[in-house]
MDAnalysis code that builds the backbone (N, CA, C; Angstrom):
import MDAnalysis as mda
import numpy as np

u = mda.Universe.empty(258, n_residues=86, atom_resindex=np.repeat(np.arange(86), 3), trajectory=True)
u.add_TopologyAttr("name", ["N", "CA", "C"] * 86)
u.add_TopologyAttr("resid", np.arange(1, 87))
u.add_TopologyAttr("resname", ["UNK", "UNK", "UNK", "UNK", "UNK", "UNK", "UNK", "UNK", "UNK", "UNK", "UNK", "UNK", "UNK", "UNK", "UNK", "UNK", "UNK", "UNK", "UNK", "UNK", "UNK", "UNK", "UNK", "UNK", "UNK", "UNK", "UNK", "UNK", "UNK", "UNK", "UNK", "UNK", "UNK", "UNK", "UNK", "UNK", "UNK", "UNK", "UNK", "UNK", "UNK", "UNK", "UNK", "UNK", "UNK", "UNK", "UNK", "UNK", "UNK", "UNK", "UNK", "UNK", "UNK", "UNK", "UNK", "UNK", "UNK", "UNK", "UNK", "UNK", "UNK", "UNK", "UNK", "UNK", "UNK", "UNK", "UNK", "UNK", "UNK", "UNK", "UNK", "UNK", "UNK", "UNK", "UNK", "UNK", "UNK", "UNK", "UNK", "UNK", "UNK", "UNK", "UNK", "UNK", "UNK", "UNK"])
u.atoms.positions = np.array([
    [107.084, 169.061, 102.662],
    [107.027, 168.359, 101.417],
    [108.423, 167.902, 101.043],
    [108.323, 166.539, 100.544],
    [109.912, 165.961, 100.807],
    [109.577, 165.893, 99.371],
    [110.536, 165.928, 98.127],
    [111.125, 165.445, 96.980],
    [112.163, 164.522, 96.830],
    [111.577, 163.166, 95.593],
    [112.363, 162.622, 95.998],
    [113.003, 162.020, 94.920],
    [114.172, 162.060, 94.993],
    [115.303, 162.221, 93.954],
    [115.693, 160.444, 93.646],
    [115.527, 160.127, 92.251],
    [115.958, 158.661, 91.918],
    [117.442, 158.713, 92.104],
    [117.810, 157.712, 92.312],
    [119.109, 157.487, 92.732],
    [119.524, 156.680, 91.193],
    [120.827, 156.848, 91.095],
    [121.766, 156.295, 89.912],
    [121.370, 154.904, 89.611],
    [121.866, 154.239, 90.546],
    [121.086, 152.661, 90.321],
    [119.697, 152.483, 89.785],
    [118.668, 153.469, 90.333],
    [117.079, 152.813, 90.229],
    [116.475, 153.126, 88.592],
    [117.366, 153.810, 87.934],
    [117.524, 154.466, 86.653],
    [117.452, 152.684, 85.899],
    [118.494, 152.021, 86.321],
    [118.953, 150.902, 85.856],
    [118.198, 149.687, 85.766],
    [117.230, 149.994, 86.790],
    [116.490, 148.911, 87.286],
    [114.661, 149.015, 86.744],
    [114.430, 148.294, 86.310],
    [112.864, 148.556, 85.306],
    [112.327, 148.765, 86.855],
    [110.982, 149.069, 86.417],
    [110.253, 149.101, 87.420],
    [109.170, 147.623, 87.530],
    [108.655, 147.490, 88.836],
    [107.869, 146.458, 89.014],
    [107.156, 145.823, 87.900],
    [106.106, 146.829, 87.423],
    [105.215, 146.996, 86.664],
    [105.729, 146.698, 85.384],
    [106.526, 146.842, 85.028],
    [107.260, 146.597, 83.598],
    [107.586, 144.838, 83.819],
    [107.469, 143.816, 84.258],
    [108.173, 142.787, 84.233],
    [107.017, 141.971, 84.497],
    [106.957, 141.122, 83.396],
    [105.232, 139.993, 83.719],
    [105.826, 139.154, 84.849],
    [104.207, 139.360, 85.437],
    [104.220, 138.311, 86.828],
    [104.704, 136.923, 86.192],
    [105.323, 135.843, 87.627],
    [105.465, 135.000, 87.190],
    [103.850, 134.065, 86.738],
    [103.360, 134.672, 87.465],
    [101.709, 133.742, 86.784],
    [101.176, 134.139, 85.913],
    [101.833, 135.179, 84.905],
    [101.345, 135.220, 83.212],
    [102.374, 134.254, 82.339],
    [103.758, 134.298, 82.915],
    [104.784, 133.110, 82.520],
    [104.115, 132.128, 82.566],
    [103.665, 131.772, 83.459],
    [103.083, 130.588, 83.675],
    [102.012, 129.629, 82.829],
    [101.002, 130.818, 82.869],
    [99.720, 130.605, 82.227],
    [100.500, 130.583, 80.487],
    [101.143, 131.132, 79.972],
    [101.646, 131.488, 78.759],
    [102.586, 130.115, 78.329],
    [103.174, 130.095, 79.368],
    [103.894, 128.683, 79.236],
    [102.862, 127.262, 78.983],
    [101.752, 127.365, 79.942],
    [101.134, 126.421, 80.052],
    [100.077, 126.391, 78.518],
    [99.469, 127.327, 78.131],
    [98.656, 127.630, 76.721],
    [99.540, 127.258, 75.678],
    [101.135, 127.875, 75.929],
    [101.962, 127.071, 74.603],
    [101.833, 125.206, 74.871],
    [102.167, 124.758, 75.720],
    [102.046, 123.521, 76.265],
    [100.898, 123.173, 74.937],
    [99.729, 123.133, 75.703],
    [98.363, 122.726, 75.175],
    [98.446, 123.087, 73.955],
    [98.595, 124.453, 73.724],
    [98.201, 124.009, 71.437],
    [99.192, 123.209, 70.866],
    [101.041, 123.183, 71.037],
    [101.247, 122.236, 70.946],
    [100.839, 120.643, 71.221],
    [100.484, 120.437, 72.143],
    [99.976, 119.009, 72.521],
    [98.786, 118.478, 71.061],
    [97.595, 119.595, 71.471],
    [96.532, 119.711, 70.346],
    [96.860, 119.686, 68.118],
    [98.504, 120.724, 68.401],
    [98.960, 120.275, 66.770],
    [99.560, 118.967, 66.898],
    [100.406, 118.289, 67.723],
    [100.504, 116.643, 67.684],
    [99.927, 116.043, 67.420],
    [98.883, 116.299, 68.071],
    [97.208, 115.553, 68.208],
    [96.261, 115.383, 66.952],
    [96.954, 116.529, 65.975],
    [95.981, 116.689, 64.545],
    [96.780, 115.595, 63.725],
    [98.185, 116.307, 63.635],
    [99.188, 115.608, 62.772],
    [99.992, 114.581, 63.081],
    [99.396, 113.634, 63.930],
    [100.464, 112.050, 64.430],
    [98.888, 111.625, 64.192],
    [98.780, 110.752, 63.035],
    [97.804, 109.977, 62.526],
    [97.403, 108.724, 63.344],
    [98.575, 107.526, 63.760],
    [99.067, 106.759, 64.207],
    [98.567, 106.547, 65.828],
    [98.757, 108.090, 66.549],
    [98.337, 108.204, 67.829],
    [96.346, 108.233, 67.611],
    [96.040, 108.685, 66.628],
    [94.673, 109.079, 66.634],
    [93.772, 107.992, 66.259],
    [94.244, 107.104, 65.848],
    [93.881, 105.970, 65.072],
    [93.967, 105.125, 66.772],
    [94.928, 105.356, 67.120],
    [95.103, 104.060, 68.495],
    [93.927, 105.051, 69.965],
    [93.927, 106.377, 69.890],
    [93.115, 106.757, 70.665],
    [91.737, 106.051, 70.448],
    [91.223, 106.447, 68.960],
    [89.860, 106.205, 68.133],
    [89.808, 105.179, 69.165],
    [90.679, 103.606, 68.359],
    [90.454, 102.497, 68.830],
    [90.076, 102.470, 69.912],
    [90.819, 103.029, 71.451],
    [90.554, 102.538, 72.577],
    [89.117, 103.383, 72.953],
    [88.268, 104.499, 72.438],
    [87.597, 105.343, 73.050],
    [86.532, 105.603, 72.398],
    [86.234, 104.605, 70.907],
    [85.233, 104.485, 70.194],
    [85.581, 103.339, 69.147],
    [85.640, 102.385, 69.905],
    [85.810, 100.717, 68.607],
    [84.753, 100.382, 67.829],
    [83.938, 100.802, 68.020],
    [82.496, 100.746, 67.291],
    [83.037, 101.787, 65.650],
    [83.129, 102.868, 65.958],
    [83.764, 103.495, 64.892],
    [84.676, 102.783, 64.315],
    [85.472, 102.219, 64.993],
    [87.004, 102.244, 63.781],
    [86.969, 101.147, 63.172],
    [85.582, 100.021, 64.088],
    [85.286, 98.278, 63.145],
    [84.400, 98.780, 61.899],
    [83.764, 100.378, 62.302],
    [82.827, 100.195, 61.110],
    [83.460, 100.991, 59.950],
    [84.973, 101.874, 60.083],
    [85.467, 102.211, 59.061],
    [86.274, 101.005, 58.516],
    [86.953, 100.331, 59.350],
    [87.640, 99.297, 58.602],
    [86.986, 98.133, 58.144],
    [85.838, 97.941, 58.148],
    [84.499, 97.325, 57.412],
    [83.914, 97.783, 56.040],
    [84.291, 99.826, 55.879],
    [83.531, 99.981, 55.104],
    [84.747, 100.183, 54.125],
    [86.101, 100.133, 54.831],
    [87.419, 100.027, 53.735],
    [87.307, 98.701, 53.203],
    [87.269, 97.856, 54.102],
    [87.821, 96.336, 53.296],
    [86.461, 95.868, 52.117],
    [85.416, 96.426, 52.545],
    [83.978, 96.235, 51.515],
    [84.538, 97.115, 50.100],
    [84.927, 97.996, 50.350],
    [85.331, 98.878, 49.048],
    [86.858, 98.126, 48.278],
    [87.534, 97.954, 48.767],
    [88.596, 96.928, 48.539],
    [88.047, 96.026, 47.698],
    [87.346, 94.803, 48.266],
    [86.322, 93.883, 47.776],
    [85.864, 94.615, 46.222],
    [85.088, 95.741, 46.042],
    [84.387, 95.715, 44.914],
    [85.367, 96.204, 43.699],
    [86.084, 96.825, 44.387],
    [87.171, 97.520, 43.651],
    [88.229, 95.934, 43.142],
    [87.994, 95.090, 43.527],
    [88.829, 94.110, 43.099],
    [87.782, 93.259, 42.179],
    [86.473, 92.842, 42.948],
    [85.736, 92.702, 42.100],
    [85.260, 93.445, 40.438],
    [85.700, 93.999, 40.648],
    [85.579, 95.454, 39.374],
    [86.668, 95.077, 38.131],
    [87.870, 94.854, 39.040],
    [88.675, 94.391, 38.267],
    [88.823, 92.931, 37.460],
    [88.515, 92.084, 38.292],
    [88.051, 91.073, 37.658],
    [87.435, 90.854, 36.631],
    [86.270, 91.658, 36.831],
    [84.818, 91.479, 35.808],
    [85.526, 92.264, 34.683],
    [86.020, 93.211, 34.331],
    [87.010, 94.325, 33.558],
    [87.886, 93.447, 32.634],
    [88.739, 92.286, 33.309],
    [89.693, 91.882, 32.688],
    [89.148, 90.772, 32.457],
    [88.215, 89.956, 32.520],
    [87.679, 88.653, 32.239],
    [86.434, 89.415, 30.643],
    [85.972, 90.552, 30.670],
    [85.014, 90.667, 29.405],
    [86.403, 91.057, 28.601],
    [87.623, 91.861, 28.662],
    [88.358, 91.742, 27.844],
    [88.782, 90.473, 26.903],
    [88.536, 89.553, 27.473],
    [89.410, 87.960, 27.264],
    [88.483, 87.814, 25.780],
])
C-alpha cells in the first residue's frame, strides 16, 4: 500500500474539477450572446418596424392605414369643433 503525499506545488494548483469546461464557457458565452441580441430586439423600435416590413407587409400597410384613418378623424374632429365655435 503506497501513500501518497501532495507535493508543494499541487496545493497551488485547483484541481480539474474545480475549473468549468471550456464548453460551459462556451454555451454561457453563447446564451449571453442571444438574450442580449433578443433585449436589442425588444428595445431598437426602428429595427422592428423594418423587420415587420420585410416579413409581414400586410401588417404594417394595415397599421399604417389604421394610423393615417385615425389622423383623418381626429382632424376631422377638429374642424367640425372649431367651425360650430364660429
Amino acid at each position: 500500500m503506497t501513500t501518497e503525499h501532495p507535493t508543494p506545488h499541487a496545493a497551488a494548483r485547483p484541481h480539474q474539477g474545480d475549473l468549468p469546461r471550456e464548453t460551459d464557457v462556451e454555451r454561457a458565452r453563447a446564451e449571453l450572446v442571444s438574450a442580449l441580441q433578443e433585449f436589442e430586439d425588444k428595445i431598437n423600435i426602428p429595427k422592428r418596424i423594418r423587420r415587420m416590413r420585410e416579413e409581414e407587409p400586410a401588417k404594417i400597410n394595415a397599421a399604417i392605414g389604421a394610423v393615417g384613418a385615425a389622423a383623418g378623424r381626429l382632424v376631422t374632429l377638429v374642424v367640425v369643433v372649431a367651425r360650430r365655435r364660429r
